[in-house]
C-alpha positions in Angstrom: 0.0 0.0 0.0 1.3 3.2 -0.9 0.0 6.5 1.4 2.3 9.3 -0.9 5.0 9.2 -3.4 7.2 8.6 -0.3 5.1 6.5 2.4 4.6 3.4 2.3 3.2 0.9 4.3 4.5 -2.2 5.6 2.4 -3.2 8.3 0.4 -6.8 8.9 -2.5 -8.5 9.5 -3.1 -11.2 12.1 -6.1 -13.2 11.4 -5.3 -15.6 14.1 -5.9 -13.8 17.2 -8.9 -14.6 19.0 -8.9 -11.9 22.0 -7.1 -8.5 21.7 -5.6 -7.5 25.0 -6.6 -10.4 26.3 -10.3 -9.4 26.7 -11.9 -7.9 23.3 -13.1 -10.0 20.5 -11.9 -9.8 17.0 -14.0 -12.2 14.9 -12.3 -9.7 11.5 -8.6 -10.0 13.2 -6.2 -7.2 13.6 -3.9 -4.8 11.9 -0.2 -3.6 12.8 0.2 -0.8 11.3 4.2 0.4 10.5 5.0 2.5 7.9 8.6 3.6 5.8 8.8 7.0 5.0 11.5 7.2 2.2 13.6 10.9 1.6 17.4 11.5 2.1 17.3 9.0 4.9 14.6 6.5 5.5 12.4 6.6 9.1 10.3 3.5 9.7 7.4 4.1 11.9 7.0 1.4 14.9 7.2 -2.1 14.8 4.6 -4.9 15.4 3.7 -7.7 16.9 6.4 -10.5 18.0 3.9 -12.9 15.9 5.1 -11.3 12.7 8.7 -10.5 13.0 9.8 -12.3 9.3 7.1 -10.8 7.7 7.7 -7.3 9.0 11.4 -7.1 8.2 10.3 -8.6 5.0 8.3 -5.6 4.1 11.0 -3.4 5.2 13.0 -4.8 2.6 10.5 -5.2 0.0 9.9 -0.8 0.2 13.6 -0.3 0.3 15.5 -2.5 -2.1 19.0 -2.1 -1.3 18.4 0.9 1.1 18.4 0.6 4.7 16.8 2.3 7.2 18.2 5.1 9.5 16.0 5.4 12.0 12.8 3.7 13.7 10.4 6.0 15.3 9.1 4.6 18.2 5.7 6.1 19.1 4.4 3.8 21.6 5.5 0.9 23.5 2.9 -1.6 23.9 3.9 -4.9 22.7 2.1 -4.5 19.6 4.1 -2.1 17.9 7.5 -2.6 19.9 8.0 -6.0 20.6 10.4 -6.2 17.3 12.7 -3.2 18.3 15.8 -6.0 19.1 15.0 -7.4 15.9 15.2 -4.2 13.9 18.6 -3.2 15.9 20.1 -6.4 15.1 19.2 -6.5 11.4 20.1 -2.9 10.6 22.7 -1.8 13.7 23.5 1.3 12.0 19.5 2.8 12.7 19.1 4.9 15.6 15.9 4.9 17.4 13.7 7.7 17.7 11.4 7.4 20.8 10.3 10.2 24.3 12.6 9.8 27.3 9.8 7.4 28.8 9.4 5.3 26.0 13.5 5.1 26.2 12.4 3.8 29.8 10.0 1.2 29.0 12.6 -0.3 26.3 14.6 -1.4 29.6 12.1 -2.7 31.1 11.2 -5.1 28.3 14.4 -5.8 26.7 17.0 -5.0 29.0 18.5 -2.2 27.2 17.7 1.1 26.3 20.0 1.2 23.2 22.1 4.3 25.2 24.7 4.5 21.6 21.4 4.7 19.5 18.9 7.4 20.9 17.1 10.2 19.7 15.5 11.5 22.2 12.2 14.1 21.5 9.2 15.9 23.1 7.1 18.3 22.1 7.7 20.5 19.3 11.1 18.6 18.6 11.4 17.8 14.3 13.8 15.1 12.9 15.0 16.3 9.2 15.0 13.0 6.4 15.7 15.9 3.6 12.3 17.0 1.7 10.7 15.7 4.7 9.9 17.4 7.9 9.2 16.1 10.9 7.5 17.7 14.1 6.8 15.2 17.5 4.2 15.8 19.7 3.8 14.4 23.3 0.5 12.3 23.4 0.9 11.1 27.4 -1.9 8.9 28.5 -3.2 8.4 25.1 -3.4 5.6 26.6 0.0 4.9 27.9 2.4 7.6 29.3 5.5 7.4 26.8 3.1 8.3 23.5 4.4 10.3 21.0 2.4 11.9 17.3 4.2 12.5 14.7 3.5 15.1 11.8 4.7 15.0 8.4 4.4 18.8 6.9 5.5 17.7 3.7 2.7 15.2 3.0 0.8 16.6 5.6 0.4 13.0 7.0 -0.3 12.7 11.1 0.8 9.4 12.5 -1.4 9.0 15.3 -0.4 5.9 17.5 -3.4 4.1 18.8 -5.3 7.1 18.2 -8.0 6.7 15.3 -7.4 3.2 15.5 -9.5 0.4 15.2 -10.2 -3.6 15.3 -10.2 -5.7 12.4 -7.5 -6.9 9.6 -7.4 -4.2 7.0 -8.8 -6.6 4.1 -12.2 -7.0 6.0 -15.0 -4.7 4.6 -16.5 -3.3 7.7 -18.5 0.0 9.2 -15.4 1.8 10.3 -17.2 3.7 13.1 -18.6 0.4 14.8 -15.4 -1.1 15.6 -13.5 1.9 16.3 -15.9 2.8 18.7 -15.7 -0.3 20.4 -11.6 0.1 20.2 -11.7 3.7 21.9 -14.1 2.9 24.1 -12.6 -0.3 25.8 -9.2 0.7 25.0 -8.7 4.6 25.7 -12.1 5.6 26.9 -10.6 6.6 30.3 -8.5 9.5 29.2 -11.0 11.6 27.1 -9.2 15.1 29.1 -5.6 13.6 27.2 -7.3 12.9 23.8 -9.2 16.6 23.9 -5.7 17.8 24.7 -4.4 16.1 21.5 -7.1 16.8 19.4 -6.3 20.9 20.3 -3.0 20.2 19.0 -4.2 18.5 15.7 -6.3 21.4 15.2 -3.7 23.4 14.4 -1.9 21.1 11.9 -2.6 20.8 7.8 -3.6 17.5 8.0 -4.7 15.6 4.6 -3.9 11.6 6.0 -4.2 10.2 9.3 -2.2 6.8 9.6 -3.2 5.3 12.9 -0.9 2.0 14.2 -4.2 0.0 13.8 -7.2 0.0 11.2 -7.1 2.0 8.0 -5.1 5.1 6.8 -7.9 7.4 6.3 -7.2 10.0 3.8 -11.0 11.2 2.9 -14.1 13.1 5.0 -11.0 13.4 8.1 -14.3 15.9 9.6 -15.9 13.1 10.2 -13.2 10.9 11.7 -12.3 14.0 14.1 -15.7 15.1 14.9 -16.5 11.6 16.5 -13.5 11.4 18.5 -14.3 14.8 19.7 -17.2 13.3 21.0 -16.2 10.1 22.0 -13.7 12.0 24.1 -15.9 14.6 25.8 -18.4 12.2 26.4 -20.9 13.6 24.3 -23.9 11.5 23.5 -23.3 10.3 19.8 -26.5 8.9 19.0 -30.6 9.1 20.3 -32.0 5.9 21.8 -32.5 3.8 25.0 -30.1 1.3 26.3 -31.3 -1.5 28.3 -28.6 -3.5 30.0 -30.3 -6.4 32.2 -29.3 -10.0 33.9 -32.3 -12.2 34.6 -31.5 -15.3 37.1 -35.3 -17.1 36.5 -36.3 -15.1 33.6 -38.5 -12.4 35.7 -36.2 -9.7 35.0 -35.9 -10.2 31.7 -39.8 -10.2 30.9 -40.1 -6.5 32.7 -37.2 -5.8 30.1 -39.0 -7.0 27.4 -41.9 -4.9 28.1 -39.9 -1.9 28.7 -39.0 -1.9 25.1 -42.1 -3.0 23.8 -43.2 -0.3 25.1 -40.8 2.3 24.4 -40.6 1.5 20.7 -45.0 1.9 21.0 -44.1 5.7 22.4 -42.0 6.2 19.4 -38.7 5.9 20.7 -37.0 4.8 17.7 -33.7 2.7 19.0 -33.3 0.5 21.6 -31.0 -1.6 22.5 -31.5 -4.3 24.7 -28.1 -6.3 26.1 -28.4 -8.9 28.4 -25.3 -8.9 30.1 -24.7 -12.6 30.9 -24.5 -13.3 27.3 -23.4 -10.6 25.2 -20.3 -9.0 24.2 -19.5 -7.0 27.1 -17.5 -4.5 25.1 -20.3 -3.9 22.6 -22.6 -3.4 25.9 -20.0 -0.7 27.0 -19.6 0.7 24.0 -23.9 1.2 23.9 -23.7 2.5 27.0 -21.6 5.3 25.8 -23.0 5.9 22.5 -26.6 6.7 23.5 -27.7 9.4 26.1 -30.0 7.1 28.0 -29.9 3.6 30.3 -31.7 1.2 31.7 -29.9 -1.3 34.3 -32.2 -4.1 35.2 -30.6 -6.4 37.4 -31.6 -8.8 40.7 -30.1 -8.5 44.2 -28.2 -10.9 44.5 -26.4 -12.2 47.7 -27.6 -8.5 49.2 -25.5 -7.0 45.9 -26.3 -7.7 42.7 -25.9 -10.0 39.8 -22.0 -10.2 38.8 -22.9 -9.7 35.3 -23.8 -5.9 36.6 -21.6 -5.6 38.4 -19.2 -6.1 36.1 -20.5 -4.0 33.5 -21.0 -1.0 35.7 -17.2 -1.2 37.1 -15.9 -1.0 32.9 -18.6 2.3 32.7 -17.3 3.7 35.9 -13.5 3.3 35.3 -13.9 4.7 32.2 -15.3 8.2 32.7 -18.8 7.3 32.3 -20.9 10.8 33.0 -23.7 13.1 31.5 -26.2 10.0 31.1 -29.5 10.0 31.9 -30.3 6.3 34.3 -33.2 4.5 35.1 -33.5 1.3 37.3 -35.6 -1.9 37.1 -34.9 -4.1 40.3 -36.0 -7.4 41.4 -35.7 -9.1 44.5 -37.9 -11.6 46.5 -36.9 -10.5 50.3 -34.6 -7.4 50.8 -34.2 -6.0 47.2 -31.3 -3.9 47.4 -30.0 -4.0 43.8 -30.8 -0.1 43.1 -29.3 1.4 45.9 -26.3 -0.9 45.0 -25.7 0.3 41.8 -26.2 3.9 42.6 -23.4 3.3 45.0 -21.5 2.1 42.4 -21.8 5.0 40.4 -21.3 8.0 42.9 -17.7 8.7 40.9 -20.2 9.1 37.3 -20.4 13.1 36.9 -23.4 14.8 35.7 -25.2 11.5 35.7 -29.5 12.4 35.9 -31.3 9.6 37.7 -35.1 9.0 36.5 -37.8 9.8 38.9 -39.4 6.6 37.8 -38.2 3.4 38.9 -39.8 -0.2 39.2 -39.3 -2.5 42.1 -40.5 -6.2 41.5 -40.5 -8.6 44.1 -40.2 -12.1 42.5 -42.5 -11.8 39.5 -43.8 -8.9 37.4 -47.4 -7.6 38.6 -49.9 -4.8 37.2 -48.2 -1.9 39.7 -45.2 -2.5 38.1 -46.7 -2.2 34.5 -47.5 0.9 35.4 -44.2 1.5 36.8 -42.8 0.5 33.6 -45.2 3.4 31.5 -44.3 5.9 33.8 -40.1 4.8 33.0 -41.1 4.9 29.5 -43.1 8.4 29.2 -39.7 9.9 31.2 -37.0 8.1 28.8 -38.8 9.5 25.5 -39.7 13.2 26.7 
């Protein structure tokens, strides 16, 4: 794939890898992104994954022919994208490495060396000459990881973005880019939405025509787009209109007051909802709901006077990841002692700017008529 007259890329595709991170699904696999930029002297752009060392120096050789490289630009650290740094060094031991003071760090940490006779060291504002090219670095700290570094090509007006505008899935898979990418920033950097708004000031003031994250697609068209839903990914803005309902059900009670919640939500003309039940969905796409849309339901049992693992599960990956200006309803059930509300208010006392509903339903054991009523009244708030 070739990004300009003078980028290429030479990144990789595993299709093999069943959980990213250890946690996230990728049915469509996943892309390492690296990249060669090719002037006077030649910078590669991170490494990737120790599953694909052959291949990578392959590609490496395949864009330079009987060049070699002079430096490797290290933007971030994570295994991903650095475990072949030893590799590189030992194939081409002329290259010097091009990385933040922290990242320098890190390397001795995982390899035992922090190549001392090799390193560039840069921060913010610091460029890096490779003749008609020009390049300016830009500290990216906590986006996710503390050593991150962006880099900006002025000539080609290319941003290399680390994780950022990254997404799941091999790069051959035709697929909504938004879904998965969502689902990436969420789980992956949804935490530090403050550090992404601070990187996304700084973008603001760059020329920027391509964006080549170190996973998913370049993107090189509608970049508005692509920039306007991080900004609201990142401020935690509500992207999209609808009603979540996130629910476990232990007999099956539960889940028939969810049930008609939605029945009766769609008959009010609410026009999405989205109904996850926790004990057997894709928690990361239930996250990633619970984000997208302004409005919650969490239906859950108490459950050993708590509630329902599941839940509480799910509301530990919203808390620790910012979650705030949400509007949340409750539907709890319980045959002695129902607790489960008060619980998961508890739980979310860290949420900012979180609006509880003035209607709530309370089952004990089975759904009866008071709590159809309870369930209009939830409605009618949800949709106004």
């Amino acid at each position: 794939m070739i990004i300009s007259n003078d980028i290429k890329y030479i990144g990789v595709n595993d299709y093999k890898i069943d959980l990213f991170e250890g946690q996230y699904d990728v049915p469509n696999g996943m892309a390492y992104n690296s990249y060669a930029i090719i002037d006077e002297k030649i910078a590669i752009m991170d490494s990737v994954d120790v599953n694909f060392t052959d291949e990578w120096l392959g590609n490496i050789e395949n864009a330079l022919g009987d060049r070699t490289p002079d430096y490797l630009i290290v933007q971030h650290m994570e295994p991903d994208h650095s475990a072949n740094i030893v590799n590189f060094v030992n194939k081409y031991p002329e290259a010097r490495i091009v990385a933040s003071a922290m990242a320098f760090k890190m390397m001795n940490q995982f390899f035992g060396t922090n190549f001392a006779d090799k390193q560039v060291v840069v921060g913010e504002g610091d460029t890096l000459s490779l003749g008609k090219h020009q390049l300016t670095f830009y500290t990216a700290a906590m986006v996710h990881w503390p050593e991150v570094i962006v880099t900006y090509d002025s000539t080609d007006k290319v941003l290399f973005s680390a994780d950022g505008f990254g997404k799941f899935g091999a790069l051959d898979v035709e697929e909504d880019w938004a879904c998965e990418a969502r689902r990436y920033y969420i789980g992956i950097v949804g935490k530090y939405g403050v550090q992404v708004q601070n990187l996304l000031k700084k973008a603001s003031t760059l020329d920027i025509e391509i964006i080549c994250p170190l996973h998913g697609p370049v993107l090189n068209e509608n970049l508005g787009y692509y920039l306007n839903l991080y900004n609201i990914w990142s401020s935690y803005d509500i992207e999209s209109d609808g009603v979540v309902i996130a629910y476990t059900s232990v007999y099956g009670n539960t889940k028939k007051a969810v049930e008609k919640l939605a029945e009766l939500l769609k008959a009010k003309g609410c026009t999405k909802v989205v109904v996850n039940d926790l004990a057997r969905c894709d928690m990361a796409e239930a996250v990633e709901d619970a984000f997208r849309y302004g409005k919650i339901v969490l239906a859950t049992t108490t459950y050993n006077s708590d509630i329902f693992p599941f839940m509480r599960e799910f509301i530990n990956h919203l808390v620790e990841r910012g979650y705030k200006n949400r509007t949340i309803g409750f539907i709890e059930n319980g045959s002695w002692a129902p607790v489960a509300t008060n619980v998961m208010k508890k739980m979310l006392e860290k949420s900012k700017n979180i609006t509880y509903t003035e209607a709530n339903v309370k089952i004990l054991s089975a759904m009866n008529d008071e709590n159809i009523s309870e369930l209009n009244a939830l409605a009618d708030e949800l949709i106004k």
